[in-house]
N, C-alpha and C positions, 0 to 999 in steps of 0.2 A: 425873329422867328426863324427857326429853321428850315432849310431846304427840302421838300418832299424827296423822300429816294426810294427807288423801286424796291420790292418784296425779294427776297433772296432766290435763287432757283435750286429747287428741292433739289437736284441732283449735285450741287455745291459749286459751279460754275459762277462766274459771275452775271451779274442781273440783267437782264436782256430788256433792253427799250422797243417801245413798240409805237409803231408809226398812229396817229388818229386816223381811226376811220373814215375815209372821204363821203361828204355828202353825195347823195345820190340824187336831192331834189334840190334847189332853190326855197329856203326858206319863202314862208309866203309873207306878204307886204301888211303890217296891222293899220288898221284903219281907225281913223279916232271920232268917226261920222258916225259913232252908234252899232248899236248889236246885234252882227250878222248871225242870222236862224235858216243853216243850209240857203241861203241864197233869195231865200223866199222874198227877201224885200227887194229883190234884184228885178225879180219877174212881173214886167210890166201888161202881160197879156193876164185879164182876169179869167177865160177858161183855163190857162195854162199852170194860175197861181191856182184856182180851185182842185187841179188834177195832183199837181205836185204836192201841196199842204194835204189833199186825201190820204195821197200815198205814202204821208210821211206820218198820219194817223192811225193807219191803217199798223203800219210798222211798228210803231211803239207800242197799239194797244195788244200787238200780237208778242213783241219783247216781256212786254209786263206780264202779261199769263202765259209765257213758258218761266219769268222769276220765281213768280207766285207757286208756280209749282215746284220748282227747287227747292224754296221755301218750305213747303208742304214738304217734301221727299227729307228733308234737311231735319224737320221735325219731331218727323214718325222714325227719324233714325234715330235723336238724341231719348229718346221719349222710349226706346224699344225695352222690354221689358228684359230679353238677356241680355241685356249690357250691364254688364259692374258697376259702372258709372252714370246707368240711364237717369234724366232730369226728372223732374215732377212735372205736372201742367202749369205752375205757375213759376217754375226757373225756365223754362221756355219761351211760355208769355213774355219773364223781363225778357230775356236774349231776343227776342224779336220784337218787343216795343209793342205789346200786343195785351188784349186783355185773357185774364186765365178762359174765358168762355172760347172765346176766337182761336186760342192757341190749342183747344181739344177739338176743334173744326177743322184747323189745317192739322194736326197730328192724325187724324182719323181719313181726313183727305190724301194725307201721305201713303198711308199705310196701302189705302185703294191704288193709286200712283203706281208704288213699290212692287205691287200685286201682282199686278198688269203688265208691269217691265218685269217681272221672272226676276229668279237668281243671278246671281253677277258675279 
């Protein structure tokens, strides 16, 4: 197999090596005791595990509906009626794994979205 060699340098020089990047952390230690979830199984005090596991519900249910609205905004763009290329409601649906019904709820949901955040 042959030797990897560096990319030429556009200016016609020869190829210039370059040092690896130093790590800046310590990788961390994997553990084979089973599947760490943010720490949660670490936390031996049960008000401390109910505050922490809230707050980490509370997080993701707020990640998912700013998706979902992408989603939606992602929709009502493909779906837009001047584009050249705008999808149907049911090329949509597939591209989101969605039913044609659901996919004219978030394109309609988009469009309100779109509305409300103004011109870009």
């Amino acid at each position: 197999m042959p030797e990897p060699h560096s990319a030429p340098d556009p200016r016609g020089s020869a190829p210039r090596f370059r040092r690896p990047a130093p790590l800046l952390f310590e990788p961390s230690e994997t553990r084979d005791d089973g599947e760490q979830f943010f720490d949660l199984d670490s936390i031996a005090d049960p008000r401390e595990l109910l505050e922490r596991s809230t707050e980490l519900a509370l997080a993701f249910r707020a990640a998912a509906d700013r998706a979902v609205e992408f989603q939606a905004m992602a929709a009502a763009q493909l779906a837009d009626p001047r584009r050249f290329d705008r999808l149907s409601d049911a090329a949509v649906a597939a591209r989101g794994d969605w039913t044609e019904d659901y996919a004219r709820k978030m394109i309609e949901f988009g469009r309100e979205l779109l509305t409300e955040r103004g011109p870009q």
